[in-house]
C-alpha positions as CSV (number, residue, x, y, z in Angstrom):
1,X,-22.7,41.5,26.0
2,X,-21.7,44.6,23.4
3,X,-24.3,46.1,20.8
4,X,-21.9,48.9,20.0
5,X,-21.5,47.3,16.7
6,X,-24.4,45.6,15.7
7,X,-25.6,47.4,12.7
8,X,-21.8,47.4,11.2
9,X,-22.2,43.6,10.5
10,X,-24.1,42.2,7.3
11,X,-27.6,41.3,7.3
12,X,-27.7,38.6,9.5
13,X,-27.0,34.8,7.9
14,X,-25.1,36.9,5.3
15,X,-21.4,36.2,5.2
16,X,-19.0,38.9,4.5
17,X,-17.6,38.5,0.9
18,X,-14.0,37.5,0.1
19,X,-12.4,39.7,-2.3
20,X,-12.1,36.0,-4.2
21,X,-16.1,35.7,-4.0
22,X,-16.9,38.6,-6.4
23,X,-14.2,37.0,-9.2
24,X,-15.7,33.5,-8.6
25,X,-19.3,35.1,-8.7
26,X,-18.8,36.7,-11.7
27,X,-17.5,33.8,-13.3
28,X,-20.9,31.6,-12.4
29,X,-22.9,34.5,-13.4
30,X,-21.2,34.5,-17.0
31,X,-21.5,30.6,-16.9
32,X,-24.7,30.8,-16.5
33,X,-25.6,33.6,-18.7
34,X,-23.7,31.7,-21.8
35,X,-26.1,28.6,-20.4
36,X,-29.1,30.4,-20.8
37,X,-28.0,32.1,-23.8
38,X,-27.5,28.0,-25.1
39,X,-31.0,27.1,-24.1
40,X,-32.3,29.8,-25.4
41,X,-30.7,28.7,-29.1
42,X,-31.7,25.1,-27.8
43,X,-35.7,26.4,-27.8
44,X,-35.2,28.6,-31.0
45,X,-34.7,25.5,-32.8
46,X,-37.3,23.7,-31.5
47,X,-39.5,26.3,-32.1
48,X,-38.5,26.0,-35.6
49,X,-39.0,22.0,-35.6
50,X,-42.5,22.8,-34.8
51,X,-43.6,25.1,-37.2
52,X,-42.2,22.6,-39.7
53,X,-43.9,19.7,-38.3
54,X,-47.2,21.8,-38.0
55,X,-46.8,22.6,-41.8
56,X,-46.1,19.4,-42.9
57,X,-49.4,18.2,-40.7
58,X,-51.7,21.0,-42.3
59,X,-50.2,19.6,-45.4
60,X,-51.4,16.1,-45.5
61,X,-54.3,16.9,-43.7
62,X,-55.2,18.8,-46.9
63,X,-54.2,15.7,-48.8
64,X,-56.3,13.8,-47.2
65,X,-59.3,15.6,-47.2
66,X,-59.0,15.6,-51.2
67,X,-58.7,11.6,-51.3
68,X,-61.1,11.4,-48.6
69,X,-63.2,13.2,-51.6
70,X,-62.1,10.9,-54.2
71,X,-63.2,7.5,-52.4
72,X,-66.2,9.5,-51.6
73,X,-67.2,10.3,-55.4
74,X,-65.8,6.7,-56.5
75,X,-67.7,4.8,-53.8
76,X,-71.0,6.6,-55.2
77,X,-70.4,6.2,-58.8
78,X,-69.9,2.4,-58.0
79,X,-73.4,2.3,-56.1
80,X,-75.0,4.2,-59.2
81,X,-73.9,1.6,-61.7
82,X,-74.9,-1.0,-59.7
């Protein structure tokens, strides 16, 4: 058994890239960096949908608080007259 070149190798459980590994590497990382990029855009316009549906809640929660007001005056007008 030889240890003259043990600490030449890789770390260990680390295969030896392929000149071919470092093309097909840098091909997933720039697939994967345009599919981030994507959800990113994906969660931008959601983000968006939100704010819009938020508004359009604050909105008719307003709305409704003034005709919550309205039945509330008409209701005791109708007990005064009666």
């Amino acid at each position: 058994m030889s240890f003259n070149d043990f600490g030449a190798a890789t770390a260990w459980g680390e295969p030896e890239q392929q000149p071919g590994d470092i093309v097909k590497d840098a091909i997933r990382k720039e697939r994967i960096l345009k599919e981030i990029a994507a959800a990113q855009g994906d969660l931008q316009a959601l983000v968006a949908r939100v704010h819009s549906v938020q508004s359009d809640v604050d909105r008719l929660t307003s709305e409704n608080s003034t005709l919550q007001m309205y039945i509330d005056n008409l209701t005791m007008q109708m007990a005064k007259r009666k």
